[in-house]
BALOBA-1460 file (C-alpha; in Angstrom, 3 decimals):
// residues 215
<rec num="1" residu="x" x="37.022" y="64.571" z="-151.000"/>
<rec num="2" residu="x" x="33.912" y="66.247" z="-150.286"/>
<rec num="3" residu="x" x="32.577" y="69.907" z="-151.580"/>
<rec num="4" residu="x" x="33.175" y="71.310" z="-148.159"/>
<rec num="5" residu="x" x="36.838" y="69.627" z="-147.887"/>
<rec num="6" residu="x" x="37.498" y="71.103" z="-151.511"/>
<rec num="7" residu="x" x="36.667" y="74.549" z="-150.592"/>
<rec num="8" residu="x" x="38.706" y="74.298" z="-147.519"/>
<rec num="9" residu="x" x="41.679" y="73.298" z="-149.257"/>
<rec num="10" residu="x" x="41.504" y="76.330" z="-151.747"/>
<rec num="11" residu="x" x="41.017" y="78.726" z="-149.390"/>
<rec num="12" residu="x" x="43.967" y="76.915" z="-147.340"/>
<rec num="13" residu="x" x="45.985" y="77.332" z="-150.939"/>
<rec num="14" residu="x" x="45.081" y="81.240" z="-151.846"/>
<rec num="15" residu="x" x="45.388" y="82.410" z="-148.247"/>
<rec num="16" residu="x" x="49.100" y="80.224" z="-148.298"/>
<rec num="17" residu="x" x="49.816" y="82.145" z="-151.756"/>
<rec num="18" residu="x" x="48.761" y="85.942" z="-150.101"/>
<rec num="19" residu="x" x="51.292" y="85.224" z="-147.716"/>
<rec num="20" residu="x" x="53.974" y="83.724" z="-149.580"/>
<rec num="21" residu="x" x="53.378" y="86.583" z="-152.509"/>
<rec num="22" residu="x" x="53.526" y="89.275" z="-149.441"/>
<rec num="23" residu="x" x="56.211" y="88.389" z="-147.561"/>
<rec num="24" residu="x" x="58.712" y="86.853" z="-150.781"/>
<rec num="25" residu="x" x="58.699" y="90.533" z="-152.213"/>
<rec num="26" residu="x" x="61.989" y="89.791" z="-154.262"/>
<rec num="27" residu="x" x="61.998" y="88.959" z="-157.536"/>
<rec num="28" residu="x" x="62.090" y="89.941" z="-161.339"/>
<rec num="29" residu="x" x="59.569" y="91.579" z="-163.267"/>
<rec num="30" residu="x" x="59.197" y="89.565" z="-166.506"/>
<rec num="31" residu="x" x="58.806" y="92.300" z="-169.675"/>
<rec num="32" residu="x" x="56.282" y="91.474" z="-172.196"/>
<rec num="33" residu="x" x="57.763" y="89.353" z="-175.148"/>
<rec num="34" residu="x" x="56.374" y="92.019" z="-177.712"/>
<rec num="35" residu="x" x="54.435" y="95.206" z="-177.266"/>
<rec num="36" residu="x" x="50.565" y="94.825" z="-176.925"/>
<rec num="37" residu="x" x="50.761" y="97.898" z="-179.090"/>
<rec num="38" residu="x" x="51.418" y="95.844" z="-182.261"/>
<rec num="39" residu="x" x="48.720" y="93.498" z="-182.109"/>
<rec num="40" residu="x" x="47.300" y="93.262" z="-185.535"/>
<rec num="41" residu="x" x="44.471" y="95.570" z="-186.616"/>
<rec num="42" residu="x" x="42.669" y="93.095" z="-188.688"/>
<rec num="43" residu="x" x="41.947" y="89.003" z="-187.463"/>
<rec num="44" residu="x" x="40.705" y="86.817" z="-189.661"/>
<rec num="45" residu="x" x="38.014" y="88.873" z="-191.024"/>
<rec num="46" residu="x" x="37.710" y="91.609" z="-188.028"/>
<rec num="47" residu="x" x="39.152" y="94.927" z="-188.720"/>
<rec num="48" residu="x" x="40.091" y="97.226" z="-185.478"/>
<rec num="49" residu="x" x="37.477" y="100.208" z="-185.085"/>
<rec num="50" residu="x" x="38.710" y="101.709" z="-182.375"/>
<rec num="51" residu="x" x="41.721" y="101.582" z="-179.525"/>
<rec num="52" residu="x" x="39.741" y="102.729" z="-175.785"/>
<rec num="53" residu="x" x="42.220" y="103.607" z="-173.248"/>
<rec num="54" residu="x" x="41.729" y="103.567" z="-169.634"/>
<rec num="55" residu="x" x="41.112" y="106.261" z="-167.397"/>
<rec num="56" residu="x" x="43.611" y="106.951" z="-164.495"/>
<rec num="57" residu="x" x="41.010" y="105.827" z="-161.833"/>
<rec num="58" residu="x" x="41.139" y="101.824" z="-163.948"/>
<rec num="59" residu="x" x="44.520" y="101.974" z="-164.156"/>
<rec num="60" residu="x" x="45.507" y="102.888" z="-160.615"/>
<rec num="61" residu="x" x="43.476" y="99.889" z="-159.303"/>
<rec num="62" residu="x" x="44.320" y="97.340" z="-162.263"/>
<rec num="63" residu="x" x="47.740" y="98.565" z="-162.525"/>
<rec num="64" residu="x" x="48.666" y="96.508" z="-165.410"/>
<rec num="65" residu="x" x="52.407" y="96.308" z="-166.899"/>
<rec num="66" residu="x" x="50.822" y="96.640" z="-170.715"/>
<rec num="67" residu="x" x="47.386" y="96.464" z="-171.481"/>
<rec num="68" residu="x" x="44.702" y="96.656" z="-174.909"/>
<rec num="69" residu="x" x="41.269" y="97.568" z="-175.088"/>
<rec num="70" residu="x" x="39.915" y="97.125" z="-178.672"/>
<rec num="71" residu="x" x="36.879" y="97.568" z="-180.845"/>
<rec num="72" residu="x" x="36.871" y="94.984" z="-183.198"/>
<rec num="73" residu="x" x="34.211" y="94.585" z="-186.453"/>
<rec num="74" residu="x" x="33.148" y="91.428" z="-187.899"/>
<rec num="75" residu="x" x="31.998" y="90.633" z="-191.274"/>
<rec num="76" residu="x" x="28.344" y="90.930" z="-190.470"/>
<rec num="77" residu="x" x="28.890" y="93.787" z="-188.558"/>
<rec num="78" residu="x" x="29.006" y="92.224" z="-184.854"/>
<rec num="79" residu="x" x="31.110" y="94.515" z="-182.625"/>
<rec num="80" residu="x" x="33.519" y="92.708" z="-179.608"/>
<rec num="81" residu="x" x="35.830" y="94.427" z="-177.216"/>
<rec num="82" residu="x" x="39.054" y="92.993" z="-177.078"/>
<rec num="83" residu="x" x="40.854" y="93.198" z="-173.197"/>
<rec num="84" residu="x" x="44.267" y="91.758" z="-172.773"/>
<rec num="85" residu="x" x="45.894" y="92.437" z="-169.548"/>
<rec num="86" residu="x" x="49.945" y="91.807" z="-168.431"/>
<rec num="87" residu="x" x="51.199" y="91.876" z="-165.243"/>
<rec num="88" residu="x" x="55.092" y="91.058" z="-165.442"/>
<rec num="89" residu="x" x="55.288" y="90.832" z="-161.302"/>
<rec num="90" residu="x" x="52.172" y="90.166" z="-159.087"/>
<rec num="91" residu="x" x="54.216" y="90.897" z="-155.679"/>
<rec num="92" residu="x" x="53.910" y="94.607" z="-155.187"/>
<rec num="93" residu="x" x="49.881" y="95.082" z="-155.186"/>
<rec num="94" residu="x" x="49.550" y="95.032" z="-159.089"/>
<rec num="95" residu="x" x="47.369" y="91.952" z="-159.799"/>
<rec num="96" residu="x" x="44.788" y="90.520" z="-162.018"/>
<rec num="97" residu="x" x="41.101" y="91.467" z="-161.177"/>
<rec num="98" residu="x" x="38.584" y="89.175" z="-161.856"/>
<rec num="99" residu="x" x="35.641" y="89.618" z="-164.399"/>
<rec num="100" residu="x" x="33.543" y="87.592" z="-161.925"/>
<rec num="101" residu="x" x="33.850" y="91.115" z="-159.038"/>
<rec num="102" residu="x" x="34.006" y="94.221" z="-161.845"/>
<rec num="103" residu="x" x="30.895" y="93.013" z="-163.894"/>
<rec num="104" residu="x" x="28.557" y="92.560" z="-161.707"/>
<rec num="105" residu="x" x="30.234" y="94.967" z="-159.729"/>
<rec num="106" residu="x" x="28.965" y="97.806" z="-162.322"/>
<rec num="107" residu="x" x="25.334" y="96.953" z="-161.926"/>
<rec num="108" residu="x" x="25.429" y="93.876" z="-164.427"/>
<rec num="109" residu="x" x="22.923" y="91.106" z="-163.289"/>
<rec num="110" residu="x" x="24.327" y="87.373" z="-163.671"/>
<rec num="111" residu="x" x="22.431" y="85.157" z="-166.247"/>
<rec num="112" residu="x" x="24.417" y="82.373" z="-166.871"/>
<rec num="113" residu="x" x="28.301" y="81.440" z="-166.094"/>
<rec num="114" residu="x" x="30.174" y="78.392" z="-167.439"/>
<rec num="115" residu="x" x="33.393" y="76.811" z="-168.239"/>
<rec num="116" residu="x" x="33.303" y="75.666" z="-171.973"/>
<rec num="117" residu="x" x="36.161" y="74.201" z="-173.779"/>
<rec num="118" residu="x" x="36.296" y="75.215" z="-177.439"/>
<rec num="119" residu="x" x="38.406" y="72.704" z="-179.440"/>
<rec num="120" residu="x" x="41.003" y="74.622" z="-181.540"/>
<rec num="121" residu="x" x="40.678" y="73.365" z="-185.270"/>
<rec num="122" residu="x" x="43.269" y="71.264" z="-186.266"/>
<rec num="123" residu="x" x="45.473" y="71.428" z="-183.890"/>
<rec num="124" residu="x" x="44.277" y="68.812" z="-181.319"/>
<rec num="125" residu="x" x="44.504" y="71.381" z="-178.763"/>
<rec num="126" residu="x" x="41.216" y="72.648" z="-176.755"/>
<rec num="127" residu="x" x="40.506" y="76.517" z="-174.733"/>
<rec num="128" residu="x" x="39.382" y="76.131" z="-171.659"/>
<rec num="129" residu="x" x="37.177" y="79.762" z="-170.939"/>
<rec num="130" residu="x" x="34.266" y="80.942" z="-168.645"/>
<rec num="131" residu="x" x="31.530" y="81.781" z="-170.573"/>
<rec num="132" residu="x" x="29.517" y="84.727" z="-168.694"/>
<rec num="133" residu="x" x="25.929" y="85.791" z="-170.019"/>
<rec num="134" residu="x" x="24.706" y="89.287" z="-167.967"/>
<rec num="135" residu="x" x="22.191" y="91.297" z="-168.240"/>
<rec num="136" residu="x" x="21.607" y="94.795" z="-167.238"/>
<rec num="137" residu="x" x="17.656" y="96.223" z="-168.135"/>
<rec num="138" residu="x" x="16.707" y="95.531" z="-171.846"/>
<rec num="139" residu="x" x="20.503" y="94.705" z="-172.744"/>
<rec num="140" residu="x" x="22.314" y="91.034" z="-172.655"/>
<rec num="141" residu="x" x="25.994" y="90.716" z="-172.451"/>
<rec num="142" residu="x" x="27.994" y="87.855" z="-173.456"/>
<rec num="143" residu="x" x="31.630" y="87.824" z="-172.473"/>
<rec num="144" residu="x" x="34.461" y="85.161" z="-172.638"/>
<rec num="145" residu="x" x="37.516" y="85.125" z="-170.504"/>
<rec num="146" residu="x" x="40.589" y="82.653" z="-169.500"/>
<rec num="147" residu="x" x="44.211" y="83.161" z="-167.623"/>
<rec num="148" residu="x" x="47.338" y="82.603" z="-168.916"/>
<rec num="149" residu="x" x="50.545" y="81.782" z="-168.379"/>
<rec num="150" residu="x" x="53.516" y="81.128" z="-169.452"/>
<rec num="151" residu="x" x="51.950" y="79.058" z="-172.102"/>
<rec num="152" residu="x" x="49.217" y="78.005" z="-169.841"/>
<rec num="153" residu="x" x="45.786" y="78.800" z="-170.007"/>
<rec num="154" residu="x" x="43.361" y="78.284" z="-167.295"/>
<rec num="155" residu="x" x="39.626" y="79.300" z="-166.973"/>
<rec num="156" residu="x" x="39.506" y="78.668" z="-163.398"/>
<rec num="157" residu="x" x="41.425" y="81.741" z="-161.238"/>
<rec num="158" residu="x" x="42.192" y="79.734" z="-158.532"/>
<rec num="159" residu="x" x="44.213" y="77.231" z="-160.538"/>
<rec num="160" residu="x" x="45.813" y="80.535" z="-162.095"/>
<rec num="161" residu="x" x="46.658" y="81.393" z="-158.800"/>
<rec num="162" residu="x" x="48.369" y="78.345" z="-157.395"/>
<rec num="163" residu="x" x="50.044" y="78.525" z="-160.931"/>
<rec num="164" residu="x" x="51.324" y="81.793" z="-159.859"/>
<rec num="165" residu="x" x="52.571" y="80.551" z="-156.609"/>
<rec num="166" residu="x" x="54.359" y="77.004" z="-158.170"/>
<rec num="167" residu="x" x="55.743" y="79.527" z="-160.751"/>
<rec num="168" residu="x" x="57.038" y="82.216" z="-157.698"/>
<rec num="169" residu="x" x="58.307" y="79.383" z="-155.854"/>
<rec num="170" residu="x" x="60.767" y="77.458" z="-158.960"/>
<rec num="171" residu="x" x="61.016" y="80.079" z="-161.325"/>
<rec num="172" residu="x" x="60.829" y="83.242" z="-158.997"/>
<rec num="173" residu="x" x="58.259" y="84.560" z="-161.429"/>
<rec num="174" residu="x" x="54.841" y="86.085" z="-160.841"/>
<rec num="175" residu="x" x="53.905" y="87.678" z="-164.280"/>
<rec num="176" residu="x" x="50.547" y="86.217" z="-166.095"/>
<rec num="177" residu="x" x="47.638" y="87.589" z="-168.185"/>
<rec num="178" residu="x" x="43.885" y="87.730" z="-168.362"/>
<rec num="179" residu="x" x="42.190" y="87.654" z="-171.809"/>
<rec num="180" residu="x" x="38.158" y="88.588" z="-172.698"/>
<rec num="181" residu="x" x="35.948" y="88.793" z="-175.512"/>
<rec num="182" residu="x" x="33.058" y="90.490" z="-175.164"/>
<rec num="183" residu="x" x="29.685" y="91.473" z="-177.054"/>
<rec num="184" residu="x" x="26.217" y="93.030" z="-176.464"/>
<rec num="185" residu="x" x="23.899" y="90.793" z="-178.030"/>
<rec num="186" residu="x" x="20.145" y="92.108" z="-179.124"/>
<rec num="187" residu="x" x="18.160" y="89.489" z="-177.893"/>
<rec num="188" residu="x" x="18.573" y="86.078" z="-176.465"/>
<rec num="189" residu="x" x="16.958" y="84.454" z="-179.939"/>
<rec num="190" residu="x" x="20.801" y="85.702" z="-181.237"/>
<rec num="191" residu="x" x="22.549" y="84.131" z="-178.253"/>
<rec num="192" residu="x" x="23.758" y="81.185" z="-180.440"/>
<rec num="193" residu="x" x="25.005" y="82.782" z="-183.620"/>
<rec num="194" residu="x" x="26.712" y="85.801" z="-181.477"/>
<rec num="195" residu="x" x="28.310" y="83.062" z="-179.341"/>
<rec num="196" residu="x" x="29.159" y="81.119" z="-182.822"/>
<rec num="197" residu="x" x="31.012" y="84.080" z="-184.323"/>
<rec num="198" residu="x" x="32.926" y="85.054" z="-181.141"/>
<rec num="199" residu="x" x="34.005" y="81.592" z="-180.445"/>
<rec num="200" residu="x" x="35.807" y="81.788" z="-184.139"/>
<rec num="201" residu="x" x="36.977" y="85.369" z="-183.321"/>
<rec num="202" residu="x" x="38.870" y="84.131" z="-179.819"/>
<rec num="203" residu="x" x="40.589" y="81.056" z="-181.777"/>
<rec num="204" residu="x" x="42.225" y="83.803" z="-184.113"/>
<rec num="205" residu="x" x="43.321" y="85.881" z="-180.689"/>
<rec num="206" residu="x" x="44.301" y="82.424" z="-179.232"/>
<rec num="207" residu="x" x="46.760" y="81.459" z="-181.970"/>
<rec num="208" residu="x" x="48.234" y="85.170" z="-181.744"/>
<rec num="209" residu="x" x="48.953" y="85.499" z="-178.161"/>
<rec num="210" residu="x" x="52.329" y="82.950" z="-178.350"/>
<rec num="211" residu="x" x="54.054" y="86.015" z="-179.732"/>
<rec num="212" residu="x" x="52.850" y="88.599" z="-177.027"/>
<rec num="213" residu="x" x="53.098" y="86.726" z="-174.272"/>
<rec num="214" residu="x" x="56.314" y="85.140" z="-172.675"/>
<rec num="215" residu="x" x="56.081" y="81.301" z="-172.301"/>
């Protein structure tokens, strides 16, 4: 199938899932398997320096079921937000917004975007993410982010999103997550180890999610 053919067929399948999601407004609201709230304070070797909650104006528009924003420390001192959003039901307005729209959004200028798959050690499994790399003046900004699922993970939001549909359609279930790292990096000369050290970082989150989450 062609580029032009692919694109037609996902716009085809996310303007087929806006109706089906507006019109099938029935359902249940899946609840969180265990409170965001209890997410550890220390990972691996990061320790939790500080909880940011969202202002009213973020959390009319996101309008997530449960969400975290974290400041987590490394070892060496590296700093990373932590964002984990839930929506239990996507019917009624409440969905997931992409990182793509808000960061450029807020006057962030694109550098680089990627998907990279980050094997998972030891366990045979892999992470699919999108790897974003902004810049706004003098200041870079690296950030990681996937979907997920009901077990699933996807970097790409318009497999999320036919996900959601498949998963509206059998299972009469809409709920799913987004998950992102992200760090301010100095320079592009510490692109590599900052990358390096976050990629270990998200494998801890990864491996912790199974028991927030509901599969």
């Amino acid at each position: 199938m062609s580029l032009l053919g692919r694109l037609s067929l996902c716009c085809f399948l996310l303007l087929l899932a806006f109706v089906f999601l507006n019109f099938q407004s029935s359902g249940k609201a899946v609840p969180i398997a265990k409170s965001l709230d209890e997410f550890p304070v220390r990972i691996g070797e990061w320790r939790l320096r500080e909880a940011i909650p969202f202002d009213e104006k973020v959390l009319e528009i996101l309008k997530p079921t449960e969400y975290l924003f974290r400041e987590y420390v490394g070892p060496e001192g590296q700093r990373v937000t932590l964002y984990i959003g839930y929506w239990g039901d996507q019917r009624t307005g409440a969905q997931i917004h992409s990182p793509k729209n808000c960061l450029p959004g807020s006057g962030w200028g694109v550098l680089d975007l990627k998907k990279v798959t980050i094997p998972l050690d030891g366990s045979g499994e892999s992470l699919q993410a999108n790897r974003y790399l902004l810049q706004k003046y003098d200041t870079l900004l690296i950030s990681y982010f996937w979907y997920q699922s009901r077990g699933k993970v996807r970097a790409s939001e318009i497999e999320a999103r036919l996900d959601m549909v498949m998963n509206s359609i059998f299972n009469n279930r809409t709920d799913g997550s987004i998950v992102q790292v992200t760090s301010y990096v100095r320079s592009k000369s510490d692109l590599e180890r900052s990358s390096e050290s976050m990629v270990e970082y998200m494998k801890s989150v990864y491996f912790l999610l199974d028991d927030f989450l509901p599969s």
